[in-house]
Phi, psi and omega in degrees: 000141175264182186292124184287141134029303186277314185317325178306323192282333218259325175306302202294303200302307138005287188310299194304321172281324140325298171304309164344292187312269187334285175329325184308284170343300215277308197303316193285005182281331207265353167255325162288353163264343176311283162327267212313313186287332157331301229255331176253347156337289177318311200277325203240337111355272176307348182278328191279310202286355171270344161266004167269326194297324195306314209279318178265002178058070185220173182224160166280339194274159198255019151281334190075051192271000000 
């Protein structure tokens, strides 16, 4: 016996939210390295501007101690 009609459609809707799912998944992994890589930029930046304030011997802080 083959599948009736409805089972097919109710097989295609499974699917379609499996893909669904999937796609979720992949953008949001593709947005936590986006975010990450975002994140160590930022971290190495700062890192650049604190080691040029040692070399000019300047500070961040606003007393300007």
């Amino acid at each position: 016996m083959s599948e009736s009609h409805v089972e097919q459609q109710v097989a295609a809707r499974i699917a379609a939210a499996k893909q669904r799912t999937e796609e979720e998944r992949r953008r949001r992994a593709e947005l936590a390295a986006a975010r990450a890589a975002g994140v160590a930029r930022r971290h190495a930046a700062k890192l650049r501007r604190l080691a040029e304030a040692a070399v000019d011997n300047t500070s961040w802080a606003a007393s300007g101690a």
